[in-house]
C-alpha positions as CSV (number, residue, x, y, z in Angstrom):
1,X,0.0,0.0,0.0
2,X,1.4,3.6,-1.1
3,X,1.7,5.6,2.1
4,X,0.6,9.0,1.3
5,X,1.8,12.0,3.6
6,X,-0.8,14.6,4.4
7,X,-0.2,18.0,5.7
8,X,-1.8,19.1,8.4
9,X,-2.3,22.6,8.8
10,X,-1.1,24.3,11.8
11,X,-3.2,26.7,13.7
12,X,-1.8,29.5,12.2
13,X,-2.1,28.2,8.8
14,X,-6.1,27.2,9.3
15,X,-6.2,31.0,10.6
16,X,-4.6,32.6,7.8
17,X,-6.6,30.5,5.3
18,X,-10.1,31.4,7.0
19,X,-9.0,35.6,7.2
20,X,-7.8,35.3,3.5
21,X,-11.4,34.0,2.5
22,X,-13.3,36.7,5.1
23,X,-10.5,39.6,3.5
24,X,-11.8,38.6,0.0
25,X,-15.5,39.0,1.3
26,X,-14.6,42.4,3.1
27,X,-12.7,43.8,0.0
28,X,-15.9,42.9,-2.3
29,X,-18.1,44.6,-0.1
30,X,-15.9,48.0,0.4
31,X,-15.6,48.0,-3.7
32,X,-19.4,47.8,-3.7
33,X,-19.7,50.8,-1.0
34,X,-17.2,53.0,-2.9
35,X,-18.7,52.3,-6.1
36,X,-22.4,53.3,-4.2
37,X,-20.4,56.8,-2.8
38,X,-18.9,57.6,-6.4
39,X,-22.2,57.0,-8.1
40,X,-24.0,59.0,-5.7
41,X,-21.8,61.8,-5.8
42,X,-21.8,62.0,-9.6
43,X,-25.8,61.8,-9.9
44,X,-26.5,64.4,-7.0
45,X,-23.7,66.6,-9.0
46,X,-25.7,66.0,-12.6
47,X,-29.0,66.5,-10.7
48,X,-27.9,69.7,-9.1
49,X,-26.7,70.5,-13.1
50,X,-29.7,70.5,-14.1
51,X,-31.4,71.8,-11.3
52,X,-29.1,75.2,-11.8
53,X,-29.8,75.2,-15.8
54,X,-33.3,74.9,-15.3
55,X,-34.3,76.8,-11.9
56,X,-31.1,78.4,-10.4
57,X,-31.0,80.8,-12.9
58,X,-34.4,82.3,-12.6
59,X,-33.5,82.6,-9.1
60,X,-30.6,84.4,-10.0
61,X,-32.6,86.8,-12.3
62,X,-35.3,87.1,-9.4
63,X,-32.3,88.0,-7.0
64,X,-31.1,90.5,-9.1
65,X,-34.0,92.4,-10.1
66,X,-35.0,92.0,-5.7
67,X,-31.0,94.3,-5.9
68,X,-31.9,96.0,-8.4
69,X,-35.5,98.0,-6.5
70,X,-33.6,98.1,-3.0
71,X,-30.7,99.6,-4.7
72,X,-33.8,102.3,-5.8
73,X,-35.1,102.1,-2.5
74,X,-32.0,103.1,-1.1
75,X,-31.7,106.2,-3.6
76,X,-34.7,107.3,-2.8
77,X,-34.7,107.2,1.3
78,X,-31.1,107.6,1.6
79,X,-31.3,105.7,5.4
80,X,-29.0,103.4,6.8
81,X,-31.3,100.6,6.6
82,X,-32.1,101.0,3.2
83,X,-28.6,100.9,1.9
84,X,-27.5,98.1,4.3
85,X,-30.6,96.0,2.7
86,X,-29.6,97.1,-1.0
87,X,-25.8,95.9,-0.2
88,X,-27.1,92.4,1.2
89,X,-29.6,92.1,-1.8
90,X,-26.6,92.9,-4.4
91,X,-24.6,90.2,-2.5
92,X,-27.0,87.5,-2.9
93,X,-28.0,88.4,-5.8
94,X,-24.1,88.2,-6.8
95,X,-23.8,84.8,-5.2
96,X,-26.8,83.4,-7.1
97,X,-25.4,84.3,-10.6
98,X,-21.6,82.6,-9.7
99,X,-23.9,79.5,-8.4
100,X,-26.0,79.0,-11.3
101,X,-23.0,79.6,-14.2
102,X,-20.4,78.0,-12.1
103,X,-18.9,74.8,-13.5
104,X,-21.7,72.6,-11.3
105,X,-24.2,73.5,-14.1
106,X,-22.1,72.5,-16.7
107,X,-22.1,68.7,-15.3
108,X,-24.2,66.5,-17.7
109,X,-26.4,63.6,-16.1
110,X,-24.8,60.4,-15.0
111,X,-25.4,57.0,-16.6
112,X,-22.7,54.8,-15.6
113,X,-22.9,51.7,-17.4
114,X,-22.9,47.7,-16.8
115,X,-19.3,47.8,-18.0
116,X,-18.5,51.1,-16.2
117,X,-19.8,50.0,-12.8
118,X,-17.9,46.3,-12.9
119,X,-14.4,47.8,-14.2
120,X,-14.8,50.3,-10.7
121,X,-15.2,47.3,-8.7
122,X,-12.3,45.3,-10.4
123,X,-10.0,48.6,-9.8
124,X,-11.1,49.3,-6.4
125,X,-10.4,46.1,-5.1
126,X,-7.3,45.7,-6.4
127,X,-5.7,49.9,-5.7
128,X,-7.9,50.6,-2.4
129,X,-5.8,52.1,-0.4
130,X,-7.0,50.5,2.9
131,X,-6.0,46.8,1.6
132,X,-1.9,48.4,1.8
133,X,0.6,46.3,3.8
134,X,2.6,49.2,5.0
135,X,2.4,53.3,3.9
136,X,4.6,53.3,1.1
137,X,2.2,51.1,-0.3
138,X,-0.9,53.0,1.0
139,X,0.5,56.2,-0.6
140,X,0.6,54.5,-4.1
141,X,-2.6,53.1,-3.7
142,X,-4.0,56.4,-2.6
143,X,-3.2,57.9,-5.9
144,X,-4.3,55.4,-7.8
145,X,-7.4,55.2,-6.0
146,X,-7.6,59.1,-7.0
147,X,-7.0,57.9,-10.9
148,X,-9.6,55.5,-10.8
149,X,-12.4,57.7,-9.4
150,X,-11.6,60.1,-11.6
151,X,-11.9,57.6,-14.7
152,X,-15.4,56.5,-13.6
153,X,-16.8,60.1,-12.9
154,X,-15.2,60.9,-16.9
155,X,-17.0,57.4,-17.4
156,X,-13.8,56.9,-19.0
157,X,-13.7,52.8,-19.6
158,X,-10.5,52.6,-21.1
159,X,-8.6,54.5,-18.6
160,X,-10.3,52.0,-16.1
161,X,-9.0,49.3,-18.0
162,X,-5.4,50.6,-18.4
163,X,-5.2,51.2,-14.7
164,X,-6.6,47.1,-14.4
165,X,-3.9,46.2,-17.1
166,X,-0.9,48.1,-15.1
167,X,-1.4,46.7,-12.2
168,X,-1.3,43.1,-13.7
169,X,1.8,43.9,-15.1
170,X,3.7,45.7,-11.5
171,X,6.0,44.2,-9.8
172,X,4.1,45.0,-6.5
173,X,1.5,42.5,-7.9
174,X,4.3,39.7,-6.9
175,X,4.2,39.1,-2.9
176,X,5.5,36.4,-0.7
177,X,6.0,36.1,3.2
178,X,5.5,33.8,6.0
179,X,2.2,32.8,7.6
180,X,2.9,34.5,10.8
181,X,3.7,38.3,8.9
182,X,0.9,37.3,6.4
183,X,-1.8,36.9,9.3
184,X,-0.7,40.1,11.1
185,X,-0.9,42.0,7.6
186,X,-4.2,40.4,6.9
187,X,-5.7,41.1,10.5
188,X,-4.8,44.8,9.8
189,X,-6.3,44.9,6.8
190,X,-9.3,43.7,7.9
191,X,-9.7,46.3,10.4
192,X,-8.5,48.8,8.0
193,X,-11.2,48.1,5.7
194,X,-13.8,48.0,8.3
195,X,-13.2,51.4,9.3
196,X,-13.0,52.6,5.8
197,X,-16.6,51.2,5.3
198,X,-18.2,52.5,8.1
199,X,-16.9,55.7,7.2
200,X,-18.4,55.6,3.4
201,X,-21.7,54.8,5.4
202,X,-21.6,58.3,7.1
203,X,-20.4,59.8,4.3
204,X,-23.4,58.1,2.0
205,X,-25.6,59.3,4.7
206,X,-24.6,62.3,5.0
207,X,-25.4,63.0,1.3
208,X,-28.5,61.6,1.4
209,X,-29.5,64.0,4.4
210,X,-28.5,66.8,2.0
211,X,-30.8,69.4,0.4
212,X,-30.1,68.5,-3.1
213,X,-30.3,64.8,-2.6
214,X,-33.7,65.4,-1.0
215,X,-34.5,67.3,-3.8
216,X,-33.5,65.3,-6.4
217,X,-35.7,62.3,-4.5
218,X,-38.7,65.0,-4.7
219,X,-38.1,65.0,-8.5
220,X,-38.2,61.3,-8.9
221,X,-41.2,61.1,-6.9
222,X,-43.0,63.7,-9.0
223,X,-41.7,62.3,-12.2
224,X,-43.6,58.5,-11.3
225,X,-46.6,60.9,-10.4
226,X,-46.5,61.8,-14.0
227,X,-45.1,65.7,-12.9
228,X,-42.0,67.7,-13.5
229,X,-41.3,69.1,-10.2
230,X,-38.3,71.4,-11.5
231,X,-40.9,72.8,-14.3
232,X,-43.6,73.0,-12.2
233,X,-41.1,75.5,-9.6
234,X,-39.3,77.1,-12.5
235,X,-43.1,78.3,-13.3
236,X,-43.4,79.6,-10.0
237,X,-40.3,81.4,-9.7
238,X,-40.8,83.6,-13.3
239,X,-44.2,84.9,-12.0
240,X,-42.3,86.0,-9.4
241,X,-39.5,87.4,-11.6
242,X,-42.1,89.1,-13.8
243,X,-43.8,91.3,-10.1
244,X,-40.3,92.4,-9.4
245,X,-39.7,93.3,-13.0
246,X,-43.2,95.2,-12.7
247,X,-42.3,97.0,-9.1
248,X,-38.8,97.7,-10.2
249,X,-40.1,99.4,-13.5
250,X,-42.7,101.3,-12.0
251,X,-40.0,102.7,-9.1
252,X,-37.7,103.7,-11.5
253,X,-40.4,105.8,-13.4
254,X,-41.4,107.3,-10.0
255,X,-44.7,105.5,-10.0
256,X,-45.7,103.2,-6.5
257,X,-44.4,100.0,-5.4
């Protein structure tokens, strides 16, 4: 009979084994939570885009011509008062037109696709910075965790796939060590990960607190209700524009407010 010599894994060994199959889990799941905190962030920005094109800039033109009759009310009373108000009604009104032409409502909406959202995933898990074994490491994968958000908010698959395609081919990708220095380096990963996913959870929820996230859920809501909430307050907001226009018109020709 052919003896056959089975190894039996030592304690440390059955530990390693059972962290490297919970690391795998933990790194899937912070590549999912990334990719939910990089979508988000690129629809609320296209959201608030739009928001801006469509009803930021009437309340820009409402702000300015609001400036525009307490600058005359200020001419004509000449109190302190009056010219404090025009000065704060001239800032805002200043503040509303850099918000609605800034680069924010230039941003076109965000559609990632299948392709988009699985070649983030592939990146992230491979470059996250919180998977580093020591801070050399985590300083390279910092940036290239920068390059790779970047690429999906472009929705830039090539550059995604580039970055995928580099890292195949680094050295770094070659590693080696002994179980005890493996484990340790594991463990800390673990944790390091952990805390990096609890802290895209506050960050998610903080943004979904936020007034343009609860905005942009308004809009949806509307939209299955068969409405266009931003139309429907655009409409509002150039009745408005069109009293001021009237008052400020009829001040500057002496007549009453």
């Amino acid at each position: 009979m052919i003896s056959r010599l089975v190894h039996q894994l030592s304690p440390e060994e059955e530990e390693l084994a059972a962290k490297r199959v919970e690391l795998t889990s933990l790194e899937a799941e912070l590549a999912d939570r990334e990719l939910d905190l990089a979508s988000l962030k690129a629809e609320l920005a296209a959201f608030e885009g739009i928001y801006l094109r469509r009803v930021g800039v009437l309340y820009a033109e409402l702000d300015e011509w609001n400036a525009r009759l307490a600058e005359l009310r200020a001419e004509r009373t000449g109190t302190a008062d009056a010219k404090t108000e025009a000065a704060e009604a001239r800032s805002q009104a200043q503040e509303s037109y850099s918000a609605a032409h800034s680069e924010a409502a230039d941003i076109q909406p965000f559609v990632p696709s299948t392709e988009l959202k699985r070649l983030f995933r592939d990146a992230a898990k491979r470059v996250h910075p919180d998977t580093a074994a020591d801070e050399k490491d985590r300083a390279r994968r910092e940036r290239l965790m920068k390059e790779v958000n970047a690429a999906y908010a472009a929705r830039d698959e090539d550059a995604l796939k580039q970055i995928l395609v580099d890292l195949e081919n680094s050295p770094d990708a070659v590693q080696g060590s002994g179980v005890g220095a493996d484990l340790v380096r594991i463990l800390r990963q673990l944790r390091q990960i952990r805390h990096r996913i609890a802290a895209l959870d506050q960050e998610i929820s903080i943004l979904l607190g936020s007034d343009i996230s609860k905005l942009k859920a308004r809009a949806e809501a509307a939209s299955a209700d068969g409405r266009d909430l931003l139309e429907e307050m655009a409409t509002g907001i150039k009745v408005r524009v069109e009293e001021a226009q009237r008052i400020v018109r009829g001040a500057s020709t002496g007549g009453t407010e």
